[in-house]
Structure formats: structure tokens, C-alpha cells
C-alpha positions as CSV (number, residue, x, y, z in Angstrom):
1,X,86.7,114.7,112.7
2,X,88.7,116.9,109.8
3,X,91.4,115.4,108.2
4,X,91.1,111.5,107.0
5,X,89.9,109.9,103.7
6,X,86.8,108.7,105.5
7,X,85.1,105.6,106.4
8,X,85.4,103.0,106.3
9,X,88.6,103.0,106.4
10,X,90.5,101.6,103.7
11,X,93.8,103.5,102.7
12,X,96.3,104.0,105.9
13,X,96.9,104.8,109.4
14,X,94.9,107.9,110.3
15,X,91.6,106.7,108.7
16,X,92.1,103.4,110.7
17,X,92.8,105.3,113.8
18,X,89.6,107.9,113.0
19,X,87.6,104.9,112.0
20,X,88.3,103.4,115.6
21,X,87.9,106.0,117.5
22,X,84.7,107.8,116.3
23,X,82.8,104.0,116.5
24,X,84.1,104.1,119.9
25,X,82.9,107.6,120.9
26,X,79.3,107.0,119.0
27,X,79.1,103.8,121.4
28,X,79.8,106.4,124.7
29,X,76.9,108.3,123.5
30,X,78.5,111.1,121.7
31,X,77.5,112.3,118.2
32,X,80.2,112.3,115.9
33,X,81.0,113.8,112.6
34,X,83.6,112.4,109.9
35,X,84.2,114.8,106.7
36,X,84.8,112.2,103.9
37,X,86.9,112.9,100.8
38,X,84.0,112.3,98.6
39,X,85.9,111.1,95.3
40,X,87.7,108.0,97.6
41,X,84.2,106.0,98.0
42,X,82.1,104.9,95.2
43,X,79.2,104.5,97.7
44,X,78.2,107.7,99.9
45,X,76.3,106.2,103.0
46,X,74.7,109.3,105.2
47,X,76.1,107.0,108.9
48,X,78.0,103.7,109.6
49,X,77.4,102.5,112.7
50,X,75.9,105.7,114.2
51,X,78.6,107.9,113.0
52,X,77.6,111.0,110.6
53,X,79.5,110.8,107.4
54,X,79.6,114.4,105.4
55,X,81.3,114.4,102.0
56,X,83.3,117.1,100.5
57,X,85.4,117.0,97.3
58,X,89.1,117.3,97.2
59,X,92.0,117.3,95.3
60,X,93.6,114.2,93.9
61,X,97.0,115.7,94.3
62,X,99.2,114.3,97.0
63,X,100.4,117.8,98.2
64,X,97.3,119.6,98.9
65,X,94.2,117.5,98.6
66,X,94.3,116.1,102.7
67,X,94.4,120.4,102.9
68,X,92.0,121.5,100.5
69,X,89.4,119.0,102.1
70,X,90.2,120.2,105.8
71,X,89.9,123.8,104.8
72,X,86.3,122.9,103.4
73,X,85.5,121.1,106.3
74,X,86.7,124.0,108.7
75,X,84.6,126.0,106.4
76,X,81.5,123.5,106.9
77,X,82.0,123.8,110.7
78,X,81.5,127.7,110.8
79,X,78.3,128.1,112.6
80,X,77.0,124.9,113.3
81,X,78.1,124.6,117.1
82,X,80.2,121.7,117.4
83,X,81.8,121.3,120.7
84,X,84.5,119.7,119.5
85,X,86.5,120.4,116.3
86,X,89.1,117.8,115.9
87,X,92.1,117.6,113.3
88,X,94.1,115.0,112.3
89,X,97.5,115.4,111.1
90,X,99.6,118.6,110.1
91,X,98.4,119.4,107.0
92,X,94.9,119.2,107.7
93,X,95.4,120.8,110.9
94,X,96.6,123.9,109.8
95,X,93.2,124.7,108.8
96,X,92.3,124.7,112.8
97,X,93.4,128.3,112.7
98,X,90.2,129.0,110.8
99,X,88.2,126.9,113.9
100,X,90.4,128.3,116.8
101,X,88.9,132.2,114.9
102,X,86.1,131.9,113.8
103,X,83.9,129.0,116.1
104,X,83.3,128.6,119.4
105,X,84.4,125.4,119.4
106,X,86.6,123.5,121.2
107,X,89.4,122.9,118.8
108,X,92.1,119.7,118.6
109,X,94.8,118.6,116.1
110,X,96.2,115.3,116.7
111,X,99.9,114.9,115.4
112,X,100.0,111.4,114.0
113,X,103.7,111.8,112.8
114,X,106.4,114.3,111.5
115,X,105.0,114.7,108.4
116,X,107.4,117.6,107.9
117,X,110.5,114.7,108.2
118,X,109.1,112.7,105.3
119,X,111.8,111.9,102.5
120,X,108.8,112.2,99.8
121,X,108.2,115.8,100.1
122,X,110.5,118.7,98.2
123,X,111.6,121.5,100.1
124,X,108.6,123.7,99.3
125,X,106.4,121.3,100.6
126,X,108.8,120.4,103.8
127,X,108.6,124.2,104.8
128,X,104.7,124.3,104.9
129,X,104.7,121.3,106.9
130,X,107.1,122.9,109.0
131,X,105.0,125.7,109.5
132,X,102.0,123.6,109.8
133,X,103.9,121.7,112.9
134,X,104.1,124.9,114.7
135,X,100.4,125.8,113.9
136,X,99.9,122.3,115.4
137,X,101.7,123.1,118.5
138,X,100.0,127.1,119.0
139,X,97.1,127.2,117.4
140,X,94.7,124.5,119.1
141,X,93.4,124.3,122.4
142,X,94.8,121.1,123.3
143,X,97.6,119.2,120.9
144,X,97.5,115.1,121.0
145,X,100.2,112.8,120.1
146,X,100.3,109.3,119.4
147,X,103.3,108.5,120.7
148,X,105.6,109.3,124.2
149,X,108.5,110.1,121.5
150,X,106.2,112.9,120.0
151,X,105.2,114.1,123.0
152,X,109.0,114.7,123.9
153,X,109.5,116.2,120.4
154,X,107.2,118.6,121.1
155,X,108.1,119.5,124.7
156,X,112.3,119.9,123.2
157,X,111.2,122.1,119.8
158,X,108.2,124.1,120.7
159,X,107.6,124.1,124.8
160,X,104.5,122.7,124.1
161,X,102.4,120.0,126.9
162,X,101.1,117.3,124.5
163,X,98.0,114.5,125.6
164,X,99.6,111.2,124.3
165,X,96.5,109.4,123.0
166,X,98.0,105.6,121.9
167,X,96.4,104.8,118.3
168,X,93.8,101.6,118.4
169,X,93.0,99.2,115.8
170,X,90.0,96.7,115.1
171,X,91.6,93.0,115.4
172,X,92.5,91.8,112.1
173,X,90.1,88.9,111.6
174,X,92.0,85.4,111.2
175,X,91.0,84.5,107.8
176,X,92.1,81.1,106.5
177,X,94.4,80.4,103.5
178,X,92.5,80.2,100.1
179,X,92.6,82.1,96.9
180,X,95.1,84.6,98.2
181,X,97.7,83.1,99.2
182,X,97.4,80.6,95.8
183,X,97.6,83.7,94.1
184,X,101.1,84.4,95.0
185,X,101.9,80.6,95.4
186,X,102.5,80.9,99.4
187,X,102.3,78.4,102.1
188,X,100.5,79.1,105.3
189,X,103.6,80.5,108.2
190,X,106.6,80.2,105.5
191,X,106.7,83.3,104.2
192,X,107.3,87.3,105.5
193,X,105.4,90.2,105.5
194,X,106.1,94.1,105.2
195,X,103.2,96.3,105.1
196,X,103.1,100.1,104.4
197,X,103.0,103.0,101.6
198,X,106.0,102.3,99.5
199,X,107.7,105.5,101.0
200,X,111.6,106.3,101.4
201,X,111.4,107.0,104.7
202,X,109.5,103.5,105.3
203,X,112.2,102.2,103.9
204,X,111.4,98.8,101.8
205,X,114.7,99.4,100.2
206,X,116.1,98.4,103.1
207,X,114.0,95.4,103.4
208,X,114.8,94.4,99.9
209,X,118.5,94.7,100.2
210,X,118.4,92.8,103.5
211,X,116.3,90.3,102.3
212,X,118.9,89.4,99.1
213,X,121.5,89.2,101.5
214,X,119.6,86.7,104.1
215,X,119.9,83.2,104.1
216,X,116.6,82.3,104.2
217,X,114.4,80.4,102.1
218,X,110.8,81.9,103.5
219,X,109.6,84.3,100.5
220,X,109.3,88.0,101.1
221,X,105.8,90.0,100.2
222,X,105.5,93.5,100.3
223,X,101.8,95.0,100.7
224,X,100.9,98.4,100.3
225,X,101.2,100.8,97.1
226,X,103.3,104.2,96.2
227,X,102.2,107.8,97.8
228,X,102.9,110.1,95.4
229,X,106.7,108.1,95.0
230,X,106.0,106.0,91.9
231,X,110.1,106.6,90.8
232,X,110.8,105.5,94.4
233,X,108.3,102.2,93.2
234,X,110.2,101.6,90.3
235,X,113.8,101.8,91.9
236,X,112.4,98.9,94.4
237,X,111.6,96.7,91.4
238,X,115.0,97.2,90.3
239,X,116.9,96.2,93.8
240,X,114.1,92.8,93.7
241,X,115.2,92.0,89.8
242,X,116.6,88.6,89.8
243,X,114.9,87.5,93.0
244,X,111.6,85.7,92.4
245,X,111.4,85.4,96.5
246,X,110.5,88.7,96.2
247,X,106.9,89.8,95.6
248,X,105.2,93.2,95.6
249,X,100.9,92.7,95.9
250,X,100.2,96.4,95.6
251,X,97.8,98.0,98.2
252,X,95.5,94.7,99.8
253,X,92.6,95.7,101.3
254,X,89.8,94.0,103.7
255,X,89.7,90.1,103.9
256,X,92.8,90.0,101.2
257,X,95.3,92.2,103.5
258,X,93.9,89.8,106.6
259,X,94.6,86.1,104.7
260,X,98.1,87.7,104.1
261,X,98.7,88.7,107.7
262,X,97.3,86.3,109.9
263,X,99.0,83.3,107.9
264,X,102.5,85.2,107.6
265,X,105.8,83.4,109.2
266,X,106.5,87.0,110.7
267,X,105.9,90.4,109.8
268,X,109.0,93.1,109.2
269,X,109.2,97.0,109.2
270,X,112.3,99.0,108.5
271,X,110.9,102.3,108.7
272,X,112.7,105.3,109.9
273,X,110.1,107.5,110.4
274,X,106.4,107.1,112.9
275,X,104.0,108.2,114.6
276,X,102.6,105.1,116.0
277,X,102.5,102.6,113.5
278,X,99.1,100.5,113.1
279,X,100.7,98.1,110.7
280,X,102.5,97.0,113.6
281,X,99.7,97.0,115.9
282,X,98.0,94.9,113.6
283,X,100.8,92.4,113.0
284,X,101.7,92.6,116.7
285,X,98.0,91.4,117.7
286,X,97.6,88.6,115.2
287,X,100.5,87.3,116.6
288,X,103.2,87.4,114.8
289,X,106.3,87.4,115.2
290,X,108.4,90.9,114.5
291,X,111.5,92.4,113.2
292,X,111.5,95.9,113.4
293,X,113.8,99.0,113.3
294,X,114.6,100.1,116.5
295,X,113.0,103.9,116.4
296,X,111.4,105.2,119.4
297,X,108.0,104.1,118.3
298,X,108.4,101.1,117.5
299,X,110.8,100.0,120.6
300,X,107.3,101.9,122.7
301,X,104.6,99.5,120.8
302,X,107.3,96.2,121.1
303,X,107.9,97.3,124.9
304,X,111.2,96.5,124.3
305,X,114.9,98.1,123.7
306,X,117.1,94.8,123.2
307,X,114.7,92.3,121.8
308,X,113.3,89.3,122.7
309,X,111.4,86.3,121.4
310,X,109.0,87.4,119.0
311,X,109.8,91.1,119.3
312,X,113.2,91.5,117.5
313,X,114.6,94.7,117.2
314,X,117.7,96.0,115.1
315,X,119.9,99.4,114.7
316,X,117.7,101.5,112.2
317,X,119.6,101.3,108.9
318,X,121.6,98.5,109.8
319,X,120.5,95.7,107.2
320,X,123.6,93.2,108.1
321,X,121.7,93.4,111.4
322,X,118.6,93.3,109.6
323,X,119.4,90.1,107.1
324,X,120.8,88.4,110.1
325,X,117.3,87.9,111.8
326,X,115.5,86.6,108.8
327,X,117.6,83.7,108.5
328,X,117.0,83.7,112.8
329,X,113.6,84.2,113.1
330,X,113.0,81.3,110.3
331,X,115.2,79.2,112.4
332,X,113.9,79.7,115.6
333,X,110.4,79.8,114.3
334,X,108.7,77.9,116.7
335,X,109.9,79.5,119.8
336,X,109.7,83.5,118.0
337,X,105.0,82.2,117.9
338,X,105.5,81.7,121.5
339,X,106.8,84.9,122.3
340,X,104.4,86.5,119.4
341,X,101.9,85.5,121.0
342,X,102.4,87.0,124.5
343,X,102.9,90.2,122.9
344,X,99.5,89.7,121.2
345,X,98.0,89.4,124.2
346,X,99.8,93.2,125.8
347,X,98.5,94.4,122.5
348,X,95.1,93.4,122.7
349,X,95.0,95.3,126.0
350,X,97.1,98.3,125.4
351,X,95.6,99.4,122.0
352,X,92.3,97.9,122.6
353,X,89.5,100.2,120.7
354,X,87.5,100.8,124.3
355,X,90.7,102.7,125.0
356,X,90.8,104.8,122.5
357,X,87.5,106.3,123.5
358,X,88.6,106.6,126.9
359,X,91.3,108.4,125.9
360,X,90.0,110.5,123.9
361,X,86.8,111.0,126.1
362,X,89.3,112.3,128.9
363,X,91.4,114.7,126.7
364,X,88.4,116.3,125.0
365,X,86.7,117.2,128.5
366,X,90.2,118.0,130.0
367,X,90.4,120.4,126.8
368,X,86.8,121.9,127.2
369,X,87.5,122.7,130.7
370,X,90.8,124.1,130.5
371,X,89.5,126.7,128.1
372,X,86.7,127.6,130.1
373,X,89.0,127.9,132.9
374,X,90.7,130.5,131.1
């Protein structure tokens, strides 16, 4: 596995996913590899859980450290006889070209999101990822997606047959309220969640400007740090001035991030731009209720186009639409938990973690055969 921070996982979605799935494939009897960013962990264990962990140094800089690391890991690979190469994401997968020549492996990329579409990146950086979309869509033996809308994206742009391989997640533990909530001076179910890299294509601007237009008296915390945006940071600050409803944790991690979740009133994403998001996941299988953009991947994990108790769903950009179903769901509270927790339980089965190594356990023998069939 090329192409994540490492595990454990403790940053985002693709080291969540990897995390997942390579416990998963170590538990089918598979040895697994996961190259580890070695200056992210203060600790360098050899395995967790049965799964190989090999550390490599990389670059702190947003831009090019996820590459520099997967072009020393593809460099690592060279001779050692993996069957399976797998990358995840564009930029790291741009180094499969260096698998696909010079291993015999079988190689993968997983596209986890348009990376090339993200509002953080300048134009320089757009046009590699650009490139590195098409490398993703040539280069490999077999190209994953997360999502049914990426699959189509690549079918439309680069007549390219994708596997869709549905991200899993661990259940968030329900952790009781304690130190902190009291922290933040919160009360169990009265207040809403929004977590995610404070990114402009996220967009917690949205959220923020919604939120001071709502009538609603539930606070509003926002988990999760800046990615390379810190100006983007900064101008959020500015639209929350004057609002002490508002309140921005930074990143939470472990049993913090899961006192915040499970005892939220309801969780909301405005984002514009996914793969598959596992912030969602999460939220959608500790039950709570959801407001959420209506983008393809979202409307895919909510099952749902129009809405519905405990799934809400407004126009993408939209934040009249948006302040209007605060003020709803906090009036309706009781009957958005029923419906919450009916989509927990499609969740639990849909993006269970024994799926994910099915799923992935199918594509990488479909993949190995089709290349041999060749």
C-alpha cells in the first residue's frame, strides 16, 4: 500500500480507508505492506495487527511530500516480488509508472477523489494532477474508484472501465460526555458538527455563513485543521467574528473526535468536492442525523436525492437552503434520530470493513487474471 501517511490512521480519509482495508486483507490471510511517512509517527512499530509497516521519509511540503514518499516506496518495491502494488490517490499514483516498468507486479491506483479539482492547489500544481489523473487512468493494470460518480467520470473523460470499491470505516466508538465536551462548554445532542480539512472546496465558509443566518440556538463546532490553506483558516475566523455559537477545535483525534461525534445533535457537510467521504460514513453510522450538499457522493452514501428524515439534502451552494434546515433539523429533532438511525443501520452493512476486503480481494484477483490473460 503506497500512498497514505500510515498507520494507524490519524490524519484523513485515505489513511482511514488504507488502515481498514489492509487489517481486513491481513485477517483473509494475505500479507500486507503499508509504506509510512516516517516523520508523521513519533513511535515506529515494525506490524499492527499483522500488517507490515515500512517507514520512509518525506517531505513536509503539502505539494510534493504524498509524491516524494510514493516515489521511494515504488523505488522500495523494485525487486522484491510483490504481487500486488497498490496506489492510493493521484499524486502518489503517478509513481505506478515506475511499478507498471520496472516490476512484475501487479499494479493498482485507487482514485479516492479529483484531486486535480481541488480549490487549494495553483495552476502549476492543478496541471500535474491533471496529468497524474490520466497516468491514473493508463498507466495501471486495473483503476479503482470509490464512488459510482467517479467511475462515470472516468468512463465520460478518459474511456477508461473503473472497479468501484466503496470506502469502509471502523465504527466510531460511543464515548460518553466528559472533559470534552466541558471543554467547549456543550451539552450532550444540542449542538452541530462539521468535520473535515478546512479546505475551500469543503466549503466551511458556507457552513459558517449559513449558520449566522439560521435560527437556531444549537452551537456549531467545526473539527478538523488547515491543509496547506492557513489564509483560507484565517478568512473563516473572520466570517465566525461576533458569533460565540461558533467554535473551531482544530484537528481532534481518537477518543476526543468520538465524544464530539457520537454526542452531536446532527452532523453537517457543505462540501463541493468527494470521493467518498468517511466523515460522513462515520457520522452516518453513529447515528446522526445529516445535512449535506447534494453532490453525487454524498446523495450515493445518504441513498437519497430529495431528502428524508435524518438524511437532509440541499442544492450545493445554496446556504438559504442550507440555514433553513438547521433551524429544521433542531425542531424536528426527535423524529430526524429516528430516521438517523435507520440509516445507521444501511451504513453499518454497506461500508462494513468485511466489505472492503471482499471488495478489494475480488478486484485484485480480477486484476492478476486479466493480465495474465493478456
Amino acid at each position: 500500500m503506497v500512498g497514505t501517511r500510515g498507520m494507524p490512521a490519524n490524519y484523513g480519509g485515505v489513511e482511514t480507508v488504507v488502515d481498514v482495508l489492509a487489517r481486513q486483507l491481513v485477517a483473509r490471510g494475505h500479507e500486507v505492506t503499508v509504506f509510512c511517512r516516517s516523520e508523521d509517527y513519533d513511535q515506529h512499530p515494525p506490524m499492527i495487527d499483522g500488517v507490515k509497516l515500512v517507514y520512509l521519509p518525506a517531505s513536509k511540503s503539502p505539494g510534493i511530500g504524498a509524491m516524494i514518499h510514493a516515489l521511494r516506496a515504488a523505488v522500495y518495491c523494485i525487486g522484491r516480488d510483490f504481487d500486488v502494488i497498490h496506489f492510493h490517490a493521484l499524486g502518489p499514483g503517478m509513481m505506478s509508472v515506475i511499478s507498471r516498468l520496472l516490476t512484475k507486479s501487479t499494479v493498482l491506483v485507487t482514485v479516492h477523489g479529483r484531486d486535480d479539482k481541488r480549490d487549494k492547489w495553483g495552476r502549476g500544481t492543478r496541471m500535474i494532477l491533471r496529468f497524474a489523473a490520466t497516468i491514473s487512468a493508463r498507466v495501471p493494470h486495473s483503476t479503482l474508484v470509490v464512488s459510482q460518480g467517479l467511475a462515470d467520470e472516468y468512463a465520460d473523460e478518459f474511456r477508461r472501465s473503473t472497479t468501484v470499491v466503496p470506502n469502509s470505516t471502523h465504527p466510531i466508538p460511543e464515548v460518553a460526555a466528559g472533559s470534552t465536551l466541558e471543554r467547549y462548554g456543550l451539552d450532550p445532542q444540542r449542538y452541530f458538527v462539521s468535520v473535515g480539512r478546512l479546505v475551500p472546496e469543503k466549503a466551511p465558509h458556507e457552513t459558517v455563513q449559513a449558520y449566522n443566518a439560521a435560527m437556531t440556538d444549537m452551537p456549531l463546532v467545526i473539527i478538523g485543521g488547515a491543509a496547506g490553506t492557513e489564509s483560507y483558516v484565517d478568512h473563516l475566523h473572520e466570517l465566525a467574528a461576533g458569533n460565540d455559537k461558533i467554535i473551531f477545535t482544530g484537528p481532534l483525534y481518537g477518543d476526543e473526535l468520538a465524544e464530539m461525534l457520537t454526542n452531536a445533535g446532527a452532523f453537517v457537510t457543505s462540501s463541493h468536492l468527494e470521493g467518498l467521504p468517511t466523515a460522513l460514513i462515520e457520522a452516518g453510522r453513529a447515528a446522526l442525523p445529516i445535512i449535506a450538499s447534494d453532490i453525487p457522493p454524498h446523495c450515493e452514501i445518504l441513498n437519497t436525492t430529495t431528502g428524508s428524515d435524518g438524511r437532509r439534502v440541499y442544492p450545493t451552494g445554496d446556504t438559504s437552503a442550507l440555514a433553513e434546515l438547521f433551524g429544521l433539523i433542531e425542531l424536528g429533532h426527535g423524529e430526524e434520530l429516528f430516521g438517523a438511525k435507520m440509516l445507521a443501520s444501511e451504513l453499518d452493512d454497506r461500508y462494513a470493513p468485511r466489505r472492503t476486503g471482499e471488495v478489494h480481494e475480488h478486484a485484485y484477483v480480477s486484476a492478476i487474471a486479466n493480465r495474465h490473460r493478456r
